[in-house]
N, C-alpha and C positions, 0 to 999 in steps of 0.2 A: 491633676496628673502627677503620679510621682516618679521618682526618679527610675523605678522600675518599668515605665509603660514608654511604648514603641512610639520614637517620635515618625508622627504621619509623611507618607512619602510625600514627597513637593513643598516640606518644611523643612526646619533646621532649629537646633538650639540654639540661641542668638546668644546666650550668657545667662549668669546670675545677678548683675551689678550692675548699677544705675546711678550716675554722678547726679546730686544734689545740684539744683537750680542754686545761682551764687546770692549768698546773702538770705535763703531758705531757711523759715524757725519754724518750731512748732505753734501749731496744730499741721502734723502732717499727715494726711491719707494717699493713699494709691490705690488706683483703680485699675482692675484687669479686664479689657473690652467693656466700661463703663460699671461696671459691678464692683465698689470699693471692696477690698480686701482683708483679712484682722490684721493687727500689728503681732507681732510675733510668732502666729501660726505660718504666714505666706511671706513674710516680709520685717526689715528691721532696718535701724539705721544706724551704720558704724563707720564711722571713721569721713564723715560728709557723704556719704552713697549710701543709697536704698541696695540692702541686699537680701535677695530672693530665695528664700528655702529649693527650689528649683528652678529649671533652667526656664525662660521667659521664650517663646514658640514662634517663629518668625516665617514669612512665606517665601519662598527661592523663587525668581520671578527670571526667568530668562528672557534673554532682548526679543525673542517672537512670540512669546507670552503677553510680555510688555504690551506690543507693537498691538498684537490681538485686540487688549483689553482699551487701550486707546483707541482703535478704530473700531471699535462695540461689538464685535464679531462677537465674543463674548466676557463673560465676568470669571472674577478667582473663586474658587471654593474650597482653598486649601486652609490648615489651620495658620492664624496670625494672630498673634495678641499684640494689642495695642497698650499700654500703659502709660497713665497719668497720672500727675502726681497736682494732689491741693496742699499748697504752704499758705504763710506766713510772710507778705514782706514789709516792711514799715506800718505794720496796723492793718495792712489791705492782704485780702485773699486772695490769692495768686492762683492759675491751672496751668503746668507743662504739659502741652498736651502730645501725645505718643513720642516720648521722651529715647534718646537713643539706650540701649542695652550694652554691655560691655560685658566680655567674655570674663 
């Protein structure tokens, strides 16, 4: 998606910015809905935050959406991207998994 294309109704651009897990080194990857992403094409890391060449797609869920999907009446079909991140913490591989997004 770039930044020219029409975010889907019942979505939202959540942000481009993503706080680094504390104590986070390299080898770092980020995954978008499980599909790792390149470094520098989708993604970079400055200043302790993962930051996203574009906006990162988030689903608007209102409380009877909510309510719906909890009581199975039915499921979401809107666009949501979930992103993870793989670090680095004392020697062990770490997963953040759908890490918050920050405008």
């Amino acid at each position: 998606m770039s930044d020219d294309e029409e975010i889907p109704k019942g979505s939202y651009a959540a942000g481009r910015r993503a706080k680094l897990p504390r104590g986070a080194s390299e080898p770092i990857r980020v995954h978008i809905n499980g599909v790792e992403q390149p470094r520098g094409e989708v993604w970079d890391v400055r200043e302790g935050a993962i930051v996203f060449t574009r906006p990162i797609v988030k689903e608007r869920v209102s409380t009877g959406r909510w309510l719906a999907m909890y009581l199975g009446l039915f499921g979401s079909y809107k666009k949501n991207e979930q992103v993870d991140v793989e670090y680095t913490l004392g020697g062990q591989t770490k997963l953040a998994a759908d890490i918050d997004i920050q405008p």
